[in-house]
Backbone atoms as SQL, in Angstrom:
CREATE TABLE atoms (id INTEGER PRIMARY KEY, chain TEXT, resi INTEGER, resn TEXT, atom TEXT, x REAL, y REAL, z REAL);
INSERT INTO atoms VALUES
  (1, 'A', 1, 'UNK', 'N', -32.862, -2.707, -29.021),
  (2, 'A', 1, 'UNK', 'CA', -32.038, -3.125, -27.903),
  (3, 'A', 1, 'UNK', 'C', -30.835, -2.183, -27.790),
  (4, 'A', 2, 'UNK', 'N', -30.487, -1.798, -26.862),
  (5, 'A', 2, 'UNK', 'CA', -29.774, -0.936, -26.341),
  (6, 'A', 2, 'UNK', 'C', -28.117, -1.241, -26.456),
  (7, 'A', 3, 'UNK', 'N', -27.131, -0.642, -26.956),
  (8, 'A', 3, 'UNK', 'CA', -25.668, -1.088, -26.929),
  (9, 'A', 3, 'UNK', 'C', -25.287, -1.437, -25.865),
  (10, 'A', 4, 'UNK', 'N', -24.028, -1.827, -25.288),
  (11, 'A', 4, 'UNK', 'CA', -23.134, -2.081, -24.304),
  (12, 'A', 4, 'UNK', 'C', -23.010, -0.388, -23.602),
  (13, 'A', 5, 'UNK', 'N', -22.691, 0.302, -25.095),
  (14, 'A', 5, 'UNK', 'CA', -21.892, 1.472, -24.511),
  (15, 'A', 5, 'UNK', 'C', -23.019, 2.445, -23.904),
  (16, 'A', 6, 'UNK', 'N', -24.324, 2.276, -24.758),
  (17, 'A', 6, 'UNK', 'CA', -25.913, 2.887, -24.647),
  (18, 'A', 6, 'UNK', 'C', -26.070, 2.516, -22.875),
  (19, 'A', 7, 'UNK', 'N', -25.823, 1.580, -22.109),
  (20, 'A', 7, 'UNK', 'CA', -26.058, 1.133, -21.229),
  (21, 'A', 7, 'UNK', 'C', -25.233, 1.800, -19.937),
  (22, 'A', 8, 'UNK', 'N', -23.889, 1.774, -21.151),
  (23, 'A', 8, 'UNK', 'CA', -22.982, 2.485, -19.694),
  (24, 'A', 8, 'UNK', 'C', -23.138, 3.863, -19.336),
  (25, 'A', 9, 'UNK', 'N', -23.672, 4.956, -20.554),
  (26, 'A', 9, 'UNK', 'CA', -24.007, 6.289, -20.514),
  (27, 'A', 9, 'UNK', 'C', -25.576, 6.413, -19.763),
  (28, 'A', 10, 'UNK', 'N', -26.361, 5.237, -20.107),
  (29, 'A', 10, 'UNK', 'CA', -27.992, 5.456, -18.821),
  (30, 'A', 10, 'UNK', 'C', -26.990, 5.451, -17.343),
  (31, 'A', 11, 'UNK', 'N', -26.004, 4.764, -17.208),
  (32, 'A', 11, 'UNK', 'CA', -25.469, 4.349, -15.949),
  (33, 'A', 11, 'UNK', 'C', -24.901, 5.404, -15.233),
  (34, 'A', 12, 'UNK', 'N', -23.628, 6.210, -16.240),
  (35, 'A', 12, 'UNK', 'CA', -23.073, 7.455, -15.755),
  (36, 'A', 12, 'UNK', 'C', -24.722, 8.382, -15.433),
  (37, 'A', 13, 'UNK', 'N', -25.451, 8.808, -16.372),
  (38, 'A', 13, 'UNK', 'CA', -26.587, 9.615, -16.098),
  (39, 'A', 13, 'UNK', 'C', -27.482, 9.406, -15.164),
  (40, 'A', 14, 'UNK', 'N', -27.733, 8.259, -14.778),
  (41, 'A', 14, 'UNK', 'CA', -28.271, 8.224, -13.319),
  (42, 'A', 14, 'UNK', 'C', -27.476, 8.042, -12.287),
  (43, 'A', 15, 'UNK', 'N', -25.773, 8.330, -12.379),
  (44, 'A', 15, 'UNK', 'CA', -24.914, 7.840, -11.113),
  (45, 'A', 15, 'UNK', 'C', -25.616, 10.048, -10.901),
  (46, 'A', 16, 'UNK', 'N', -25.224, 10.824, -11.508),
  (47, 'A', 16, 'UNK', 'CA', -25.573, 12.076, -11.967),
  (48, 'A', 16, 'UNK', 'C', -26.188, 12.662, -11.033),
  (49, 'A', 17, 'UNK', 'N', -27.485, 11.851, -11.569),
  (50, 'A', 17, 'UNK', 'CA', -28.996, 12.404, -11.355),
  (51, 'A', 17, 'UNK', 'C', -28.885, 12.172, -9.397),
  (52, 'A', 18, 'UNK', 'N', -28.168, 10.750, -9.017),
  (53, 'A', 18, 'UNK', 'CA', -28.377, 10.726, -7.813),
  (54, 'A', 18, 'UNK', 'C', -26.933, 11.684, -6.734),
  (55, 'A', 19, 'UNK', 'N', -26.217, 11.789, -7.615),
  (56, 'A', 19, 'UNK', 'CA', -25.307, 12.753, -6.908),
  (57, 'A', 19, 'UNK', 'C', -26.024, 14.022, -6.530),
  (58, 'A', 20, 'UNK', 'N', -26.644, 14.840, -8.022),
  (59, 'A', 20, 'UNK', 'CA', -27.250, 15.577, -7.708),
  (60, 'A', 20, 'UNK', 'C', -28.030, 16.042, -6.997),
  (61, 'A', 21, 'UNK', 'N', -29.161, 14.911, -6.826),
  (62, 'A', 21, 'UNK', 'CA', -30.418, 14.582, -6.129),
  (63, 'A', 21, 'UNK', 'C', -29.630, 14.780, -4.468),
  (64, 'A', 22, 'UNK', 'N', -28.529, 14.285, -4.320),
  (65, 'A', 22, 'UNK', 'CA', -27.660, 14.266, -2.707),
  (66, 'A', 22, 'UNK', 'C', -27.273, 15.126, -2.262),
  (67, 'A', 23, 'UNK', 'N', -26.608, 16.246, -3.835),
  (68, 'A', 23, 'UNK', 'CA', -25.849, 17.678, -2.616),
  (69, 'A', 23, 'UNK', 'C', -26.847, 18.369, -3.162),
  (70, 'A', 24, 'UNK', 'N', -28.441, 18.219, -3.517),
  (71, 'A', 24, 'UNK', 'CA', -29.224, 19.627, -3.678),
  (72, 'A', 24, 'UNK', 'C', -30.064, 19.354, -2.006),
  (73, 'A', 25, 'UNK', 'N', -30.354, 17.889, -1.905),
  (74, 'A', 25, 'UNK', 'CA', -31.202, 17.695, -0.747),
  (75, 'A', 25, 'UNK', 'C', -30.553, 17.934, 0.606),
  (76, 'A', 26, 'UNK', 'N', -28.705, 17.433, 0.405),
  (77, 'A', 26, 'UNK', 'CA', -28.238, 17.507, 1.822),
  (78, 'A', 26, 'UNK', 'C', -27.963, 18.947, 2.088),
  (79, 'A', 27, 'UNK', 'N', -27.614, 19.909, 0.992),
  (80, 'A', 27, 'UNK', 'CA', -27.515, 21.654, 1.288),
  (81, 'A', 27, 'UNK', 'C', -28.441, 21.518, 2.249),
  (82, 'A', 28, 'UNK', 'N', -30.032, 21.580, 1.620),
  (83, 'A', 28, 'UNK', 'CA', -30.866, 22.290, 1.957),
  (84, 'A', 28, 'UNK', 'C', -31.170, 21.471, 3.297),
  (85, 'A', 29, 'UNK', 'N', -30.538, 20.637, 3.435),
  (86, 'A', 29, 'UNK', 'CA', -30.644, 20.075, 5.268),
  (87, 'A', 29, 'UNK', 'C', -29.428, 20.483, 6.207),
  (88, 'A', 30, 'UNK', 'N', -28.602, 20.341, 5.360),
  (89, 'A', 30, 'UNK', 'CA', -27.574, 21.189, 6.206),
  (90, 'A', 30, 'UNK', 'C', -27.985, 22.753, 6.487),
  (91, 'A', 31, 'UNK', 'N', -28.712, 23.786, 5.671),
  (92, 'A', 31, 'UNK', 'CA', -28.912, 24.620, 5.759),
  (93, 'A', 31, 'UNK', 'C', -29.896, 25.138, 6.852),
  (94, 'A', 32, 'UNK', 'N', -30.767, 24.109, 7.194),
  (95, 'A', 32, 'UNK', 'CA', -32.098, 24.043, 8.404),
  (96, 'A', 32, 'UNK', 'C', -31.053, 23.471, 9.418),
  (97, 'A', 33, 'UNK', 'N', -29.537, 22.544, 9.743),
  (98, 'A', 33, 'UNK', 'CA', -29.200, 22.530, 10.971),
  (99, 'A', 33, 'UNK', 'C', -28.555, 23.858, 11.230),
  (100, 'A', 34, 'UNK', 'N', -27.889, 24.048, 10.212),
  (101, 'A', 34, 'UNK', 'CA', -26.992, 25.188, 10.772),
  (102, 'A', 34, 'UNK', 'C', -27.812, 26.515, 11.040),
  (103, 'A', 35, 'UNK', 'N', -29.303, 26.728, 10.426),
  (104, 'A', 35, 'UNK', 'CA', -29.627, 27.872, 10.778),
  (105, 'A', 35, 'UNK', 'C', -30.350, 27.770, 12.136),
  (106, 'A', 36, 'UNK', 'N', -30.856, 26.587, 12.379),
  (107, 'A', 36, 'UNK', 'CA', -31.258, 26.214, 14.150),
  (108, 'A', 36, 'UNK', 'C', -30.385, 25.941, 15.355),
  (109, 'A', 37, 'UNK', 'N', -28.813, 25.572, 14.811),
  (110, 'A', 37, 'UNK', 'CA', -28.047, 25.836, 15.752),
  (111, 'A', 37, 'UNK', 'C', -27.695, 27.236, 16.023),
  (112, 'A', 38, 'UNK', 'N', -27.527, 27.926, 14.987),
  (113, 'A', 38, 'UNK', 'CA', -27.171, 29.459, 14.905),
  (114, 'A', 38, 'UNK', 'C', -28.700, 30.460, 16.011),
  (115, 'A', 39, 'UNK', 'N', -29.186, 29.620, 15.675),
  (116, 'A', 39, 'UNK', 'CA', -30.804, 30.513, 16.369),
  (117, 'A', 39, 'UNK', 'C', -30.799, 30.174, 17.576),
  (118, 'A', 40, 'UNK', 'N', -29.948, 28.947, 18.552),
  (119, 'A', 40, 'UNK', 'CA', -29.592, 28.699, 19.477),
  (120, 'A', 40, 'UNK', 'C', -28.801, 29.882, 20.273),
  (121, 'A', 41, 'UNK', 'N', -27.532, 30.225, 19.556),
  (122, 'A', 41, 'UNK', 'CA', -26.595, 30.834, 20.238),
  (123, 'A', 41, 'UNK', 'C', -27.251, 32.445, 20.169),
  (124, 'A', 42, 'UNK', 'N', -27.462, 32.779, 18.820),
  (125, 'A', 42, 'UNK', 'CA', -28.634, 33.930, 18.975),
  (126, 'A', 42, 'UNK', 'C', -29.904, 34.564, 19.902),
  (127, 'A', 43, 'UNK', 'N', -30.110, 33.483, 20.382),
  (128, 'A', 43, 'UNK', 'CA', -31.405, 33.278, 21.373),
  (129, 'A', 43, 'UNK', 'C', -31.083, 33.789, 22.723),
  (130, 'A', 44, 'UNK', 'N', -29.710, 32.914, 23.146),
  (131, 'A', 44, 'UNK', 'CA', -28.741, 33.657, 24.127),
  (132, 'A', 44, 'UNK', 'C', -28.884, 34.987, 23.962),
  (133, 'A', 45, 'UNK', 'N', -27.832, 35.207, 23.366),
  (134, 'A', 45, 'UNK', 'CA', -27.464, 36.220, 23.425),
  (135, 'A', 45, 'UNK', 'C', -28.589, 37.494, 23.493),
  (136, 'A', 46, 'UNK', 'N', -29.775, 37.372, 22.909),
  (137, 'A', 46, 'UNK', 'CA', -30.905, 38.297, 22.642),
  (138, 'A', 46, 'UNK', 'C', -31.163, 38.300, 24.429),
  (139, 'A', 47, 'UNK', 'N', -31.046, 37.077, 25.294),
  (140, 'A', 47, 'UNK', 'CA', -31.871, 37.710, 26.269),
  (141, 'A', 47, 'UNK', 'C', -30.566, 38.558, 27.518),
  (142, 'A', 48, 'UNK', 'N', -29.557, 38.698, 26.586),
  (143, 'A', 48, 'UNK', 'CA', -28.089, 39.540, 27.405),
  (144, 'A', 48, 'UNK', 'C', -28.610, 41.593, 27.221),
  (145, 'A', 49, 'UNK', 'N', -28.970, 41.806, 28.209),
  (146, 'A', 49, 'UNK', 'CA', -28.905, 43.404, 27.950),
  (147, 'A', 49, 'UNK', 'C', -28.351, 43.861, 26.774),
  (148, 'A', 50, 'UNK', 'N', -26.513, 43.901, 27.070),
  (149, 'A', 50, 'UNK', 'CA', -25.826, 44.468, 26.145),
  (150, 'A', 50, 'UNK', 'C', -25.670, 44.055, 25.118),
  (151, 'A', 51, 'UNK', 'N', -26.293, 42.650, 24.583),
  (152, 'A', 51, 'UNK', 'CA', -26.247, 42.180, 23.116),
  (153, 'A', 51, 'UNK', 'C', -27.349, 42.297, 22.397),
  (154, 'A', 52, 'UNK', 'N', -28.467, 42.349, 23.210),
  (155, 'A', 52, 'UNK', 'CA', -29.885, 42.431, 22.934),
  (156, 'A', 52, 'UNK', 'C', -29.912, 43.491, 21.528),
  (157, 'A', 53, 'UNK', 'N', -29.593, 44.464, 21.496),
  (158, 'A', 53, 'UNK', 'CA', -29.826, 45.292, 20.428),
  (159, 'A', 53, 'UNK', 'C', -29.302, 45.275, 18.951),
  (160, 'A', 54, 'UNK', 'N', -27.632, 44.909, 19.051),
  (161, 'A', 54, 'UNK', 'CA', -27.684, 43.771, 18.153),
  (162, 'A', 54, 'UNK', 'C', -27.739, 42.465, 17.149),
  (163, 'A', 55, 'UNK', 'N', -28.156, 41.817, 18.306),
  (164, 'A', 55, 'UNK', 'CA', -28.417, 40.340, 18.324),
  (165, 'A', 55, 'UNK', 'C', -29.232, 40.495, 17.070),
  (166, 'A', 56, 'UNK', 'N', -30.893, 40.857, 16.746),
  (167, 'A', 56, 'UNK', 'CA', -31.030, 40.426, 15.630),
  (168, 'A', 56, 'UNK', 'C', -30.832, 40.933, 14.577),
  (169, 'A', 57, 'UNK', 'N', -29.833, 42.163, 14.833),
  (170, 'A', 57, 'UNK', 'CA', -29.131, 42.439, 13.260),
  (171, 'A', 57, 'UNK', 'C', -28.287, 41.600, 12.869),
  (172, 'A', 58, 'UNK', 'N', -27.490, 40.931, 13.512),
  (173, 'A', 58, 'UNK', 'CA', -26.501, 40.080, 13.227),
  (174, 'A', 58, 'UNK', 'C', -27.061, 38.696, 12.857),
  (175, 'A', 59, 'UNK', 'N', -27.745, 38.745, 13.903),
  (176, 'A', 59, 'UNK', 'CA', -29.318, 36.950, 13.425),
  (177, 'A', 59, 'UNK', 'C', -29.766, 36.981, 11.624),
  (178, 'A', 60, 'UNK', 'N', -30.168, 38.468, 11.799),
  (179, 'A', 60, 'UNK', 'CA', -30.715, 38.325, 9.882),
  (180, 'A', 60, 'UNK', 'C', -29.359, 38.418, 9.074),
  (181, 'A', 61, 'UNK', 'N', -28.130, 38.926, 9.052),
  (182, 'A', 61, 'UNK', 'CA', -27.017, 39.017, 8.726),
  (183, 'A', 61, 'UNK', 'C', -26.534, 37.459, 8.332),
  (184, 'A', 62, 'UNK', 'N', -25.701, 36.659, 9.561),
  (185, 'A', 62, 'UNK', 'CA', -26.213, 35.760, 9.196),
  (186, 'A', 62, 'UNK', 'C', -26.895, 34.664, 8.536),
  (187, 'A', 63, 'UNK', 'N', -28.224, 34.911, 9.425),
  (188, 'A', 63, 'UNK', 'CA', -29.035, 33.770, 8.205),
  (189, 'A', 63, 'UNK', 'C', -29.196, 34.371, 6.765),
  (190, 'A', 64, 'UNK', 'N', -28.765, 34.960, 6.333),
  (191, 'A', 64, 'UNK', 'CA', -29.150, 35.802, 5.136),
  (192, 'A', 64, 'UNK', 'C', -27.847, 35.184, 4.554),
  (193, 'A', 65, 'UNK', 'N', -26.900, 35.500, 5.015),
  (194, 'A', 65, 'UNK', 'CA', -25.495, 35.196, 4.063),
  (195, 'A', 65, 'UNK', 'C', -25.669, 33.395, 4.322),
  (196, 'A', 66, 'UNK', 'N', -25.899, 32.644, 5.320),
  (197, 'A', 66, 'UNK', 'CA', -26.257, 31.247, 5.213),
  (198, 'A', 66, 'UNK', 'C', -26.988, 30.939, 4.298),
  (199, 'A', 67, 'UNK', 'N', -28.195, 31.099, 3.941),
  (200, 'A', 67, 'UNK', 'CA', -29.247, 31.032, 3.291),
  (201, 'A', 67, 'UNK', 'C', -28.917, 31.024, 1.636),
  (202, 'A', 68, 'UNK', 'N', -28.107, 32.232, 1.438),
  (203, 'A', 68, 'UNK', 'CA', -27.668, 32.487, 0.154),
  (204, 'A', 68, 'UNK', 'C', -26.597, 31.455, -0.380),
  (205, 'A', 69, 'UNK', 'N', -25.473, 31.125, 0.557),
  (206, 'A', 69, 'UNK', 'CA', -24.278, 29.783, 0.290),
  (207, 'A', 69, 'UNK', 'C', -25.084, 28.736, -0.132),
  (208, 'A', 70, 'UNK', 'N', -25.824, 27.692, 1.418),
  (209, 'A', 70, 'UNK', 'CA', -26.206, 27.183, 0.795),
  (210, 'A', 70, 'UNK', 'C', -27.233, 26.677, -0.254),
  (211, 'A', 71, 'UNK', 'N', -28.116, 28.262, -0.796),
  (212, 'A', 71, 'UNK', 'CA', -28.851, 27.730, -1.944),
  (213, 'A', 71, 'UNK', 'C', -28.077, 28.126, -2.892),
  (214, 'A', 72, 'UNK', 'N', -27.334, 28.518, -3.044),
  (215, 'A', 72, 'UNK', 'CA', -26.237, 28.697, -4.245),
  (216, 'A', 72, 'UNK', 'C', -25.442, 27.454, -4.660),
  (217, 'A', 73, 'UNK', 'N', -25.255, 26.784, -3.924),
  (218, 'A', 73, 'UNK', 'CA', -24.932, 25.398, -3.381),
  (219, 'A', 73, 'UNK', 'C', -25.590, 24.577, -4.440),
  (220, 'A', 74, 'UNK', 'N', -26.561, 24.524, -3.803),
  (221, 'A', 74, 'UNK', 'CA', -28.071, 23.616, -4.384),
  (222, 'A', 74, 'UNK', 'C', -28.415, 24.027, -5.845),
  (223, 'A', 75, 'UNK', 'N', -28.416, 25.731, -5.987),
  (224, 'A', 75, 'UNK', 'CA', -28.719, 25.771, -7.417),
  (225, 'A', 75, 'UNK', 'C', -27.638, 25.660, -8.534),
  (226, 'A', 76, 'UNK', 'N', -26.259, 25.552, -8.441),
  (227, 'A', 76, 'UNK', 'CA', -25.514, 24.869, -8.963),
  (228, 'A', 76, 'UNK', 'C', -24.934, 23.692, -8.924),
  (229, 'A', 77, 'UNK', 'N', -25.939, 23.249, -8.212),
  (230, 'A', 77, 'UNK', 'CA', -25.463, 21.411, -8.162),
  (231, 'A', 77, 'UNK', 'C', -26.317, 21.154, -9.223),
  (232, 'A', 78, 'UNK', 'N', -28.136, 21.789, -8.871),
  (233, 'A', 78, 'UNK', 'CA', -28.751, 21.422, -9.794),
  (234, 'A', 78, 'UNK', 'C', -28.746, 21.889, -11.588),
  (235, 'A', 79, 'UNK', 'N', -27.957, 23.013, -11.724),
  (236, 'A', 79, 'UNK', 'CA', -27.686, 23.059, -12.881),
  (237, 'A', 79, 'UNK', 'C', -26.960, 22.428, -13.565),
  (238, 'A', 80, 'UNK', 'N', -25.829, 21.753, -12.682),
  (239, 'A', 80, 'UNK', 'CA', -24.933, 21.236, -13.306),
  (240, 'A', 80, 'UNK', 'C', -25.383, 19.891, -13.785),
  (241, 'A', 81, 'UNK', 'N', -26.523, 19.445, -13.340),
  (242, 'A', 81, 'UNK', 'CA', -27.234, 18.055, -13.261),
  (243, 'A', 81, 'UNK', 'C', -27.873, 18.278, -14.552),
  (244, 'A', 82, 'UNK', 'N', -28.623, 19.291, -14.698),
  (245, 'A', 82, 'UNK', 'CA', -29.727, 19.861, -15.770),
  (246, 'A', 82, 'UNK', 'C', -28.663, 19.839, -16.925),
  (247, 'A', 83, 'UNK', 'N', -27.162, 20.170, -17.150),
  (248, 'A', 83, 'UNK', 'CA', -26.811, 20.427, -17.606),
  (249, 'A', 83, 'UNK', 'C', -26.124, 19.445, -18.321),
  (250, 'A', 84, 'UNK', 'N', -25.423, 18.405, -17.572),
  (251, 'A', 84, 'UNK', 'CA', -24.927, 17.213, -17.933),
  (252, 'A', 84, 'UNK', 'C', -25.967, 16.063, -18.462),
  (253, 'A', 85, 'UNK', 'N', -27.308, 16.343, -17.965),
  (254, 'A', 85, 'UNK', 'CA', -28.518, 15.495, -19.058),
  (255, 'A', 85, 'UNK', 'C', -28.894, 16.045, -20.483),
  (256, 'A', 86, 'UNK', 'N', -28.629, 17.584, -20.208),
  (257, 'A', 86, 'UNK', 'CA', -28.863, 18.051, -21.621),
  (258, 'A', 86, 'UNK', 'C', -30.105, 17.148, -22.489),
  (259, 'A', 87, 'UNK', 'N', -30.223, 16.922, -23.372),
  (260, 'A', 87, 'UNK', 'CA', -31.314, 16.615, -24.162),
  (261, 'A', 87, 'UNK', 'C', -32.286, 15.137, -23.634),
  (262, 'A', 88, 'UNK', 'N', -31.007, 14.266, -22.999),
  (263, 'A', 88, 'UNK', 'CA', -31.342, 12.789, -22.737),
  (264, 'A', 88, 'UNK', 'C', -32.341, 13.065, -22.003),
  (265, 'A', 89, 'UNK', 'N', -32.618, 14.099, -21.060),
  (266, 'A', 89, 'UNK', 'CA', -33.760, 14.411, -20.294),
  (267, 'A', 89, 'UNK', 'C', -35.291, 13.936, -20.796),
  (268, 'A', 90, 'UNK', 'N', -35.326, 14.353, -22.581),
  (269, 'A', 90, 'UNK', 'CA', -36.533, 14.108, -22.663),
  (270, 'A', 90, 'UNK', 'C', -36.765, 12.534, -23.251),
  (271, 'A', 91, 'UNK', 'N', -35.779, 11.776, -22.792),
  (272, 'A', 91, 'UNK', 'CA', -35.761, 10.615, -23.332),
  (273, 'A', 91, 'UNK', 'C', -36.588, 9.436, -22.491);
């Protein structure tokens, strides 16, 4: 049977697991609005003569530096998760 205190540390470790579980999933949804609003204003602009040429250098520019935040985001949320379970993981 499990302590008082055994009980309150499963408790912190799954408050954790679901924080984690929140800013790895909401990045990577925030990351699909913001790169479809961005592909909005991009879209414009591609069908403007004078922007047309560098519209999709700036489009991959962009989503490239987006892309990288928020999975950088995500992969240190999730380490930090991996990290704060440390061993209890295989429990």
């Amino acid at each position: 049977m499990k302590t008082e205190n055994e009980h309150g540390h499963d408790w912190w470790l799954g408050l954790a697991d679901i924080l984690t579980h929140g800013v790895v999933h909401g990045a990577q949804k925030l990351e699909r609005v913001h790169l479809s609003i961005a592909d909005e204003t991009f879209n414009v602009l591609e069908r403007i003569p004078v922007t047309r040429p560098w519209s999709e250098a700036v489009r991959a520019t962009h989503h490239s530096v987006s892309r990288l935040s928020y999975r950088s985001v995500s992969a240190v949320a999730q380490g930090a998760g991996e990290l704060l379970r440390g061993p209890e993981r295989n429990r």
